[in-house]
C-alpha positions in Angstrom: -161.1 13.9 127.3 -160.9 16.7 124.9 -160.2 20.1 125.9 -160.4 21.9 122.9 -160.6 21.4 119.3 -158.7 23.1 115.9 -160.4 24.0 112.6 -158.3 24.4 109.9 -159.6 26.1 107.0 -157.6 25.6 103.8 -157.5 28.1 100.6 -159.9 25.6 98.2 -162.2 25.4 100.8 -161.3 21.8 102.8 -162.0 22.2 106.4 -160.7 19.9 108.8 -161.3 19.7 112.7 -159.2 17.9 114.8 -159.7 17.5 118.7 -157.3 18.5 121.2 -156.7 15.6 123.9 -153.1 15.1 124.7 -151.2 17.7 127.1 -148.7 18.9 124.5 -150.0 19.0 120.8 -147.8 19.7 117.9 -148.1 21.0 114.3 -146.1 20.9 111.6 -145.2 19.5 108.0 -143.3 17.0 109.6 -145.4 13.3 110.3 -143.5 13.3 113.6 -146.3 16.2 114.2 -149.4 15.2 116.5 -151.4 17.4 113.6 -149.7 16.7 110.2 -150.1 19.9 107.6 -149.1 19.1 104.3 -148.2 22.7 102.9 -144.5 24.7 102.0 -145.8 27.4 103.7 -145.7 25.2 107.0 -142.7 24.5 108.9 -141.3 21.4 110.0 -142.3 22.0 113.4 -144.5 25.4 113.2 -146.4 25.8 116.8 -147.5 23.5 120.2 -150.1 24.0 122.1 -149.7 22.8 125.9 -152.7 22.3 127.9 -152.1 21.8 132.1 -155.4 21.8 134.5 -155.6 25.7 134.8 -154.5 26.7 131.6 -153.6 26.5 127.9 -150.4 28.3 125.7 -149.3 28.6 122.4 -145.9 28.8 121.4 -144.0 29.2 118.0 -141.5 26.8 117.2 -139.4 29.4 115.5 -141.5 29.0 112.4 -140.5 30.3 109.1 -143.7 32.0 108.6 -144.6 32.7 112.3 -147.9 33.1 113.8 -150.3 35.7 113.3 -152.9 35.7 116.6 -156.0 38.0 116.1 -153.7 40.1 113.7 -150.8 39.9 115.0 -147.4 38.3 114.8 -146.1 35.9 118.1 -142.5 35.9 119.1 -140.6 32.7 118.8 -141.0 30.7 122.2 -143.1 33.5 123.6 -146.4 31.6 125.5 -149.1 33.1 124.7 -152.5 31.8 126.8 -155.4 30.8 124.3 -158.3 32.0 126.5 -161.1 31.7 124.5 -161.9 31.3 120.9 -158.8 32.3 118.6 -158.3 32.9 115.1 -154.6 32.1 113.8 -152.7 32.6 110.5 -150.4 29.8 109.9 -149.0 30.1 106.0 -151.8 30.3 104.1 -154.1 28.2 106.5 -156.5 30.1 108.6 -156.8 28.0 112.0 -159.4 28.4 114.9 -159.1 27.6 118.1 -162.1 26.4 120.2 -161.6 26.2 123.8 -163.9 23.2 126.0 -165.8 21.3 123.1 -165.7 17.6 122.9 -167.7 17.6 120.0 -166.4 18.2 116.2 -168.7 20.3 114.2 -167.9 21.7 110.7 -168.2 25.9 110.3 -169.8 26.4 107.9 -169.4 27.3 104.0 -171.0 30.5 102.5 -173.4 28.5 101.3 -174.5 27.3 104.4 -175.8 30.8 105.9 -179.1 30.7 103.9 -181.1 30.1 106.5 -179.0 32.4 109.4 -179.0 36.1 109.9 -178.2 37.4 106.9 -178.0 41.7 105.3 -177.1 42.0 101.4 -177.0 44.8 98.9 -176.0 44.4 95.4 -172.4 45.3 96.4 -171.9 42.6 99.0 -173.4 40.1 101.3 -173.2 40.0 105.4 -174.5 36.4 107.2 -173.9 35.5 110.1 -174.0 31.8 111.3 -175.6 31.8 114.7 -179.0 33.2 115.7 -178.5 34.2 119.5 -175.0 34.3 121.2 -175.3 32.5 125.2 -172.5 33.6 127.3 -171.7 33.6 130.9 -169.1 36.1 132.8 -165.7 34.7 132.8 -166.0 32.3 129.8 -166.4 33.2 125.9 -168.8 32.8 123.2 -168.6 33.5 119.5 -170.0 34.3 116.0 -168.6 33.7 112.9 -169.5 36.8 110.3 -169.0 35.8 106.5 -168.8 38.7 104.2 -169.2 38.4 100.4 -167.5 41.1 97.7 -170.0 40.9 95.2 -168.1 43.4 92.7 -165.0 42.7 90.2 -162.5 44.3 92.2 -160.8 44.2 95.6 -162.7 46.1 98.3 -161.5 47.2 101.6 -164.3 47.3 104.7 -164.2 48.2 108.9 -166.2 46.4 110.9 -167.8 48.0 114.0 -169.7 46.7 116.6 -171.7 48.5 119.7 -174.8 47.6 122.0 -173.4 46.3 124.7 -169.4 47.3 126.6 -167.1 47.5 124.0 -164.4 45.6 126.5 -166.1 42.7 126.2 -166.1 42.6 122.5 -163.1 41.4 120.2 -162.8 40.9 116.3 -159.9 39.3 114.8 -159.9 41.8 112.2 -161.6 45.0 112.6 -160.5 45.8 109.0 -159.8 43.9 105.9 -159.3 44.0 102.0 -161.6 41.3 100.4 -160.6 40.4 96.7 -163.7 40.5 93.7 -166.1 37.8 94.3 -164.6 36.5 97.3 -166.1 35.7 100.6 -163.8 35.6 103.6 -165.0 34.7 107.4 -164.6 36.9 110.8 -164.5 36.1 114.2 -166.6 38.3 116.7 -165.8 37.1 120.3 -167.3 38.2 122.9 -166.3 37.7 126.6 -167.8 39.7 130.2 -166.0 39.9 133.0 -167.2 38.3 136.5 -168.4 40.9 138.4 -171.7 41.0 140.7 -172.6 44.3 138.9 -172.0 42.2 135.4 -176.3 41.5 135.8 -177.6 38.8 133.9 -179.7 40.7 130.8 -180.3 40.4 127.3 -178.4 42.3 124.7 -178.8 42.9 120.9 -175.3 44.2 119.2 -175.1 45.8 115.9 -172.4 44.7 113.5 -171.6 47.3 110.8 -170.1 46.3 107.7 -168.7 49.8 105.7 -166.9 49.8 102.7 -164.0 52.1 102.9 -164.9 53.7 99.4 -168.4 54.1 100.0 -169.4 54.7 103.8 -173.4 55.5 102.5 -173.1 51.6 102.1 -172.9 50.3 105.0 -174.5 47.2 105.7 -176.3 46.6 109.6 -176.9 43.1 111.4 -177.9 42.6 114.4 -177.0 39.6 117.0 -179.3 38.8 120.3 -176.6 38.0 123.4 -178.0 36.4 126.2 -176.0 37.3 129.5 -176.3 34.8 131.9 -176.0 35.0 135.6 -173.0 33.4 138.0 -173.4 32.0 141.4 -171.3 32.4 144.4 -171.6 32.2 148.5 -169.2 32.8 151.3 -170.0 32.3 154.8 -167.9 32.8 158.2 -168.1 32.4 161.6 -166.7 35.0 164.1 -165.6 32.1 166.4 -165.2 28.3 166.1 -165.6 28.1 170.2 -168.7 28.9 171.7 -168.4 30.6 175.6 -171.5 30.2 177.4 -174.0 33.0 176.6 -172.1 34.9 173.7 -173.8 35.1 170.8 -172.3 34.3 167.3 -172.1 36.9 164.7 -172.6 34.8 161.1 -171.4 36.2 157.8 -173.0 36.3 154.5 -171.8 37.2 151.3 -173.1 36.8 147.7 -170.7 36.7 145.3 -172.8 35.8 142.4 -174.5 38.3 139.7 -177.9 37.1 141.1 -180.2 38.0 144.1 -179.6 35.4 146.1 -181.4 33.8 149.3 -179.8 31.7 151.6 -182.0 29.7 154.9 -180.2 28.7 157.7 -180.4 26.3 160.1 -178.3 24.2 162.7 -177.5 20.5 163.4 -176.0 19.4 166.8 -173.9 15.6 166.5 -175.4 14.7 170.0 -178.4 16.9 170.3 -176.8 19.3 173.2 -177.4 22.1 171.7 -179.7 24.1 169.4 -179.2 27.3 167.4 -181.4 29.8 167.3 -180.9 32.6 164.2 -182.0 36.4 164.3 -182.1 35.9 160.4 -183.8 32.2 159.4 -183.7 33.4 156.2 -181.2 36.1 154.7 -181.5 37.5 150.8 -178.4 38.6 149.5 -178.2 41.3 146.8 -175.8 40.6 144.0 -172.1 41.3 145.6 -173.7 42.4 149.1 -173.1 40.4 152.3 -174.8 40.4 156.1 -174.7 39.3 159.4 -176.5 37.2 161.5 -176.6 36.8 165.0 -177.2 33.2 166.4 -177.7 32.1 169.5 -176.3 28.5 170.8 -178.5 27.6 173.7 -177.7 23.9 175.4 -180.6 21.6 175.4 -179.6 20.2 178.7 -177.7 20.9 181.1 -176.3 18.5 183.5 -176.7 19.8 187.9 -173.0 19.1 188.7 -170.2 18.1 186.9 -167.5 19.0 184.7 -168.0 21.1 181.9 -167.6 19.7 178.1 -167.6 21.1 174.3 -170.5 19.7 171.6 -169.7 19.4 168.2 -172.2 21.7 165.8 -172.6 22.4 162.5 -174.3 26.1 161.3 -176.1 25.5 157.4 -176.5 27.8 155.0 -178.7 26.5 151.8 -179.8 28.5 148.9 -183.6 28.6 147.9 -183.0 28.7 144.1 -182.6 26.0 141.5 -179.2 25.2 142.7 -179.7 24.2 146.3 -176.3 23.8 146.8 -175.7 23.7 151.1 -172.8 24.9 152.8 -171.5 24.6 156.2 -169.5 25.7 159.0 -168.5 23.5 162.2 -167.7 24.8 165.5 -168.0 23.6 169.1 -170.3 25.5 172.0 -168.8 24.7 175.8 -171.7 23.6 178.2 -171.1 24.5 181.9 -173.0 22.2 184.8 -175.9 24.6 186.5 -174.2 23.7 190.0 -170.3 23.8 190.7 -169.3 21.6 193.9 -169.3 24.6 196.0 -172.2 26.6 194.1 -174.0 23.1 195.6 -172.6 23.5 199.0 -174.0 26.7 199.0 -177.1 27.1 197.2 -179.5 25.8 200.0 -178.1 28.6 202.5 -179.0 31.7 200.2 -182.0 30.1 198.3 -183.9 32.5 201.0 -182.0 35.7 199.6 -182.1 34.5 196.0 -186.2 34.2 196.6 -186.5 37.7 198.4 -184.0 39.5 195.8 -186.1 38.4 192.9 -189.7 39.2 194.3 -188.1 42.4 194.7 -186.3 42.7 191.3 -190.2 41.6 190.1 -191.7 44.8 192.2 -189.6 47.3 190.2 -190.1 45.9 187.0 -193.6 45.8 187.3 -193.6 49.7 188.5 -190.9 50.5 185.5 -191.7 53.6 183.2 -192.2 53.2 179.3 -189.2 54.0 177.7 -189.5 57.2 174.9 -187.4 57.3 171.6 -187.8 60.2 169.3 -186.0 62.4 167.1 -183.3 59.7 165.7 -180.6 61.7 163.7 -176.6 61.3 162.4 -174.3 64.2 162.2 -173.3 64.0 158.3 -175.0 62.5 155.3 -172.2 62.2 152.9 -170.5 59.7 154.4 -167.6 57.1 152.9 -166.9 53.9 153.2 -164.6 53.7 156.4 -165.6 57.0 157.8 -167.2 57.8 161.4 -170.6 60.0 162.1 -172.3 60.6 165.5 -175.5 59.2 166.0 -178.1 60.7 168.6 -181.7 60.8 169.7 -183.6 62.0 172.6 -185.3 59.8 175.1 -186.9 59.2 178.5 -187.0 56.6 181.0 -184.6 53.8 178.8 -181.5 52.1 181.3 -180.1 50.6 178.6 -179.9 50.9 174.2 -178.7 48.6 171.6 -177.2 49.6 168.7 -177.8 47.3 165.3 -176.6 47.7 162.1 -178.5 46.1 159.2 -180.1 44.0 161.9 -176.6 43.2 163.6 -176.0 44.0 166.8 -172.9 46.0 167.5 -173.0 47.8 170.6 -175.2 48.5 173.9 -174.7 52.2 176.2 -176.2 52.7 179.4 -179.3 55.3 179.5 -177.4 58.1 180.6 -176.3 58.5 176.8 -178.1 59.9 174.4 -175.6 59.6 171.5 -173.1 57.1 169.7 -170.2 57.1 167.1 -170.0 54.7 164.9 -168.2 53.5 161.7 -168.9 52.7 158.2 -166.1 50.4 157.8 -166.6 47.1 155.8 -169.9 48.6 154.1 -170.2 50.3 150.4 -173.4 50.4 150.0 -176.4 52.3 152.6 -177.2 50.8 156.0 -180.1 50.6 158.1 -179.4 51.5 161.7 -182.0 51.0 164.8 -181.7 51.8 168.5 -183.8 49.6 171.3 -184.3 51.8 174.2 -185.0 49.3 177.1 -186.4 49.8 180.6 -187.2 46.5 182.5 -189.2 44.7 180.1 -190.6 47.3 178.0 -188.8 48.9 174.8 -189.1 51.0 171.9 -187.2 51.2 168.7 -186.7 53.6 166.1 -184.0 54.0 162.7 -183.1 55.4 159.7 -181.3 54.6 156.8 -177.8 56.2 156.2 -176.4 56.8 152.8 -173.1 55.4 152.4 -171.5 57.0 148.7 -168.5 55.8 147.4 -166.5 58.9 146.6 -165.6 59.8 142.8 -162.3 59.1 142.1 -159.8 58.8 139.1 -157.8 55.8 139.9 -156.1 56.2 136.4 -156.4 56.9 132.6 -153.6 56.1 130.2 -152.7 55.8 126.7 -150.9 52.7 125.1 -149.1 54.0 123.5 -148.4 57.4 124.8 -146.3 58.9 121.4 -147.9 58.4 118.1 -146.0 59.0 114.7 -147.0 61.5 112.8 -148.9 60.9 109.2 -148.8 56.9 110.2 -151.7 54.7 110.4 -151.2 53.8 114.3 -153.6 51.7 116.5 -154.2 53.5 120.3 -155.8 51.6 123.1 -157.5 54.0 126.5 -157.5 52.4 129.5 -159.6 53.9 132.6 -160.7 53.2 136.5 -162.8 55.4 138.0 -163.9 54.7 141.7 -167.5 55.6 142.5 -168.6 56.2 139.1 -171.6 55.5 137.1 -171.1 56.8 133.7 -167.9 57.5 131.8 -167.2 59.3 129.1 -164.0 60.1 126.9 -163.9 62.9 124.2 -160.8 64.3 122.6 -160.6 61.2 119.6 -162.3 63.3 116.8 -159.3 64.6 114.6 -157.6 61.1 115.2 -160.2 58.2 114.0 -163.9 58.2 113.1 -164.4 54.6 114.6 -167.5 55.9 116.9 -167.7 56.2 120.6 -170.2 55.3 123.1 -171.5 58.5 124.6 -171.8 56.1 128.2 -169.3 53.8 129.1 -168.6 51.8 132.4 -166.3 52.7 135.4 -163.7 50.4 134.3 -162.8 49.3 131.3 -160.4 50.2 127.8 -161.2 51.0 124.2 -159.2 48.7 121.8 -158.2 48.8 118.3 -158.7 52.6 117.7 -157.1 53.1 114.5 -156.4 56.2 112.4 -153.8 59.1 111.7 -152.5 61.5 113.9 -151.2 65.1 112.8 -151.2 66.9 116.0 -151.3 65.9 119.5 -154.0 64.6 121.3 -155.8 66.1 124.6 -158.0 63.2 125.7 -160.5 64.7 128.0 -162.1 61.9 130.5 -165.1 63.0 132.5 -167.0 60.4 134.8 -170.4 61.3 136.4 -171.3 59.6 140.0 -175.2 59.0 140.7 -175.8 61.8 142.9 -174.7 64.1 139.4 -170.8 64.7 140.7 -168.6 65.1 138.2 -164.7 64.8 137.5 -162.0 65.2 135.0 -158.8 64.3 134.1 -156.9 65.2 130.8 -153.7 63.2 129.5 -152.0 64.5 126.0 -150.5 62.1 123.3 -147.7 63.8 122.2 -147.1 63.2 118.2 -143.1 63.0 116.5 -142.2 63.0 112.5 -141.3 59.5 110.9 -138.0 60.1 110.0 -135.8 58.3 107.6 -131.7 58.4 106.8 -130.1 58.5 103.7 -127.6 55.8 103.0 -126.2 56.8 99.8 -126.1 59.9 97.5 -129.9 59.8 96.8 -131.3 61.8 94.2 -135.0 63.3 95.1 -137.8 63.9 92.3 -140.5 66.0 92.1 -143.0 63.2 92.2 -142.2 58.9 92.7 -140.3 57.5 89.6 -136.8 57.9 88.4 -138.6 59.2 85.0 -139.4 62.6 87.4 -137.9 65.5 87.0 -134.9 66.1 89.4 -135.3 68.5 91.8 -131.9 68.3 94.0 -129.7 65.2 95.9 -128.5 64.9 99.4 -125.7 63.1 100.7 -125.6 60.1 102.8 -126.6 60.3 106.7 -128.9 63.2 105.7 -131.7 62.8 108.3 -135.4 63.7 106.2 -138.9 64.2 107.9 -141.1 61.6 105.8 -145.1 62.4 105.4 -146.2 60.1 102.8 -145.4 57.2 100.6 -147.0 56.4 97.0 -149.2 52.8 96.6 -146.3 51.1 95.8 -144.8 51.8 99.1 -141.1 52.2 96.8 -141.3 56.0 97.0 -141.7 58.0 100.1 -142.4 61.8 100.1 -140.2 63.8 102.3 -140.1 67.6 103.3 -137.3 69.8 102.7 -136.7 73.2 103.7 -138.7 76.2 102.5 -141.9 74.1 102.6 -140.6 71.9 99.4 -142.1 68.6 98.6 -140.0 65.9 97.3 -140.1 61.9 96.2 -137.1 59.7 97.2 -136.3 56.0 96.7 -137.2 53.9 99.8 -134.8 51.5 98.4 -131.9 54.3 99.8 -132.8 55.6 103.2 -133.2 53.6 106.4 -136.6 54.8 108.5 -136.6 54.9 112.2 -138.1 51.9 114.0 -140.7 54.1 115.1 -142.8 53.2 112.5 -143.7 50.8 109.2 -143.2 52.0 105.7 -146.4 50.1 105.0 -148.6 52.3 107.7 -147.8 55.7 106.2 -150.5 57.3 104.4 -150.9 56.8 101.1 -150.8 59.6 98.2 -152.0 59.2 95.2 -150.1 60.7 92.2 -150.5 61.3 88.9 -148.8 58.8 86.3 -146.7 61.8 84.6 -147.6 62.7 81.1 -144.7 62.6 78.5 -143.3 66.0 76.9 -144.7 65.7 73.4 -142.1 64.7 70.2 -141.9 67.4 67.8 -140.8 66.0 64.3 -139.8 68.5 62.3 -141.8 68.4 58.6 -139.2 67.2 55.8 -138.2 70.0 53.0 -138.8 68.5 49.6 -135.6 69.5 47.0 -137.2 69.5 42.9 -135.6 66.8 40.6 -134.7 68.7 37.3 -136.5 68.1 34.8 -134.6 66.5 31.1 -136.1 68.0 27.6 -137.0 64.8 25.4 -134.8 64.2 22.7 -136.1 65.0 18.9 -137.4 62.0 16.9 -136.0 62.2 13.0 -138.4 63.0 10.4 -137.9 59.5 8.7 -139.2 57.6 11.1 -137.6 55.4 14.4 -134.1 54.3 13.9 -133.7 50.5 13.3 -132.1 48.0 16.0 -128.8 46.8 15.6 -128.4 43.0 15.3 -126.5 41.3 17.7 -123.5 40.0 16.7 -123.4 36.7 15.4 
């Protein structure tokens, strides 16, 4: 059976799919491969993918050309998990991985996105290839965007995406340079966590599409996402053996993103006992659980004997479209109504027994109605796990009970008129009653407490937490607030312009933030609980200079090219704080004292490993303009002129003859 599938995509357009069904798959150049890719820019043996039952990895076979995953590059040997749809770079083959799908389908071509979603100006073209996204927490759906350059030269565009947690949202390439008339395909993943608060709902994202050279071009599309709901049930009994007489205390818990409603019920192997619940029929919020208290009651019970355990089963079946049925087995002991000597000696005090209960009869019937007012708790900002003091007044009661959430946890005697209890194993309010009892009579009255779950900043980081000055550098936030409802981070403004949601969830991190940093960064995070509570926490990201070492004499200009004027030369080991670097990436700007800016040839310094040549930021010189040639104009010396000589008044002279 086929656990996933690959799509290779080749540069004139082939795509091949291949389905992935052996437990180790190889590919490679080499025919010995389980996929065979016939390209130079493929190694013998490039990657394997190894699938086991919980789990599938990716490893590079110390490939020439490595593996590029979402971006970027895998280590040699390093396993990396495939958990969902992935895009890979192998030479110049563009590979997809698609987790779960027995089927082989062909993505399609450009031209096959006329009759999807689809956003054009004369500039370029957005489509995308699906109408609505389905997804369910803890697996992965995706879309494939295709955008088209519609203009004669290479273009560079961001894609941005927002309308629903941006955790849950990947793209293999939030930016990219698309050559003239060339259409090139992204992948937009998108993955939710399971969670009960992850609800089922429907979303609508909004993928923008902004040319880097004109942002007023932006092209929007728009993507329904249908979040689906997850089931889960736990239930637990407080004992597998029954005594006679004590109740059972039965726990409930959904652990689903649905409301969820369970009805119980009880099956005895030999019909000896029957259970009786305070609860029949118990609906569970999403992530909430409750107890029920049941009763085991023998059907019979034999006059003498010995006593014995019967098997029985508690059942728990959910009232939706599912009906899945769980159970739980324990075993109730059943005790004879007469012991041997209980027998010997029931006859002699049947007379008391008789007399005792007319008279326990007499006083119940002359008992006093119970009276229950004023039910009250000490505190009303309580925590999960903390005590308060509840208390009433009352008149005539012997005896109260004490339930939580219809659970009962405790009974006093009359004399009390107050309890302390706890709000362990609860997060969320309770509902607690008191029965005042008096014979047979009894009144009831309670309240709801509000249980908040106090605000708390479990932790906020930065990765990484030093940025290089004047270097394109990606920054990933990660947060955890406890008891939160809203988040919000500010502080990101003078470092990228890749927008922000104004809300964002208790947990969760901001990925691929991209942009320059020239200062340090205060990141200010302030999360808001439901009652309007508010906290703050502040974490700096310091900022160094990209630095780079001279390895030779190396002579610095005042702009990039050997044909620039000289300026001055330093000597080898010179360290020099760098700030720029011209298209080429041959020539990097460097700052010298007294504020002077000069060009030097990357070719002679070695840069820290702090950062890439390649990110710095780009300046854009001037081609230098050529002194002009002065010629100087050529002086012109006068030939003298020779006087004719004077012609004989008789006439021309005549011509010799030559000789013979």
């Amino acid at each position: 059976m086929a656990y996933a599938r690959l799509d290779i995509y080749w540069p004139d357009g082939k795509i091949e799919s291949y389905l992935l069904e052996a437990s180790t798959v190889t590919v490679g150049r080499d025919p010995s491969n389980t996929i065979v890719l016939d390209t130079e820019t493929i190694s013998r043996h490039h990657f394997s993918i190894t699938h086991t039952s919980s789990s599938t990895y990716l490893n590079d076979l110390e490939s020439e050309n490595g593996v590029i995953i979402d971006g970027k590059p895998l280590k040699s040997y390093e396993a990396h998990m495939l958990e969902g749809v992935e895009e890979l770079q192998v030479g110049i083959l563009r590979v997809v991985y698609h987790p779960m799908d027995e089927n082989v389908t062909v993505p399609m071509k450009s031209a096959d996105f006329d009759t999807q979603r689809s956003s054009a100006n004369t500039e370029f073209a957005v489509q995308i290839d699906v109408n609505q996204v389905d997804v369910w927490p803890a697996s992965s759906a995706s879309a494939e965007l295709a955008i088209t350059n519609h203009l004669n030269h290479p273009r560079r565009f961001s894609i941005k995406i927002s309308g629903m947690p941006s955790e849950w949202i990947r793209v293999n390439r939030p930016e990219l340079e698309l050559a003239a008339q060339d259409t090139t395909y992204i992948l937009i993943n998108i993955k939710p966590p399971r969670r009960p608060d992850v609800r089922p709902q429907d979303y609508t994202i909004t993928i923008e599409i902004t040319p880097k050279d004109r942002v007023e071009s932006t092209l929007r599309a728009t993507l329904p996402v249908r979040l689906h709901g997850f089931g889960g049930f736990g239930m637990q009994l407080s004992t597998q053996n029954v005594q006679p007489d004590t109740p059972l205390l039965l726990t409930l818990q959904n652990l689903g993103s649905e409301e969820l409603t369970i009805a119980l019920s009880g099956r005895s192997k030999d019909s000896a006992v029957q259970t009786r619940f305070s609860m029949p029929r118990v609906t569970l919020a999403p992530g909430s659980r409750s107890q029920v208290k049941v009763e085991v009651v023998p059907t019979q019970r034999p006059w003498l004997g010995q006593p014995r355990t019967s098997s029985f089963v508690i059942l728990a079946q959910a009232q939706n479209a599912s009906r899945f049925l769980a159970a739980q087995e324990a075993q109730a002991l059943i005790l004879p109504k007469l012991t041997p000597l209980m027998a010997a000696t029931t006859l002699a005090g049947l007379a008391i027994v008789v007399a005792l209960l007319a008279l326990v009869w007499g006083v119940l019937q002359g008992s006093a109605a119970p009276t229950l007012d004023n039910l009250r708790v000490n505190r009303t900002d309580l925590a999960p796990g903390e005590e308060f003091i509840l208390s009433w007044d009352a008149t005539n009661a012997e005896l109260y009970r004490i339930s939580i959430n219809q659970v009962l946890v405790t009974e006093i005697p009359g004399s009390q008129r107050s309890v302390t209890l706890s709000t362990a194993d609860y997060t969320e309010d309770i509902t607690v009653a008191v029965v005042a009892l008096n014979g047979e009579r009894s009144v009831m009255r309670q309240l709801v407490v509000d249980i908040t779950v106090p605000l708390r900043i479990v932790s906020f980081t930065s990765e990484p937490s030093v940025l290089v000055r004047h270097v394109i550098s990606g920054l990933t936030l990660l947060w955890d607030v406890q008891g939160a409802q809203t988040v919000r981070i500010s502080g990101l403004e003078g470092f990228t312009n890749a927008p922000i949601p104004d809300e964002l969830a208790a947990q969760g991190q901001l990925n691929s933030l991209t942009g320059y940093a020239t200062e340090p960064l205060n990141l200010a995070l302030t999360a808001r609980d439901e009652r309007g509570n508010t906290i703050s926490q502040t974490i700096r990201v310091d900022v160094i200079d990209a630095t780079c070492t001279t390895t030779a004499l190396t002579v610095l200009h005042d702009g990039p090219g050997v044909d620039r004027q000289q300026v001055s030369t330093v000597n080898e080991n010179t360290p020099l704080t760098v700030v720029a670097r011209d298209q080429s990436g041959n020539w990097l700007r460097v700052g010298l004292p007294g504020n002077l800016s000069v060009w030097g040839n990357a070719a002679d310094m070695r840069c820290a490993d702090t950062f890439r040549i390649g990110d710095l930021r780009v300046e854009i010189v001037p081609t230098a303009t050529p002194e002009p040639v002065i010629v100087p104009t050529a002086t012109l010396t006068p030939t003298p002129i020779t006087p004719p000589t004077a012609i004989p008044t008789g006439g021309l002279p005549t011509p010799a003859t030559p000789a013979g």
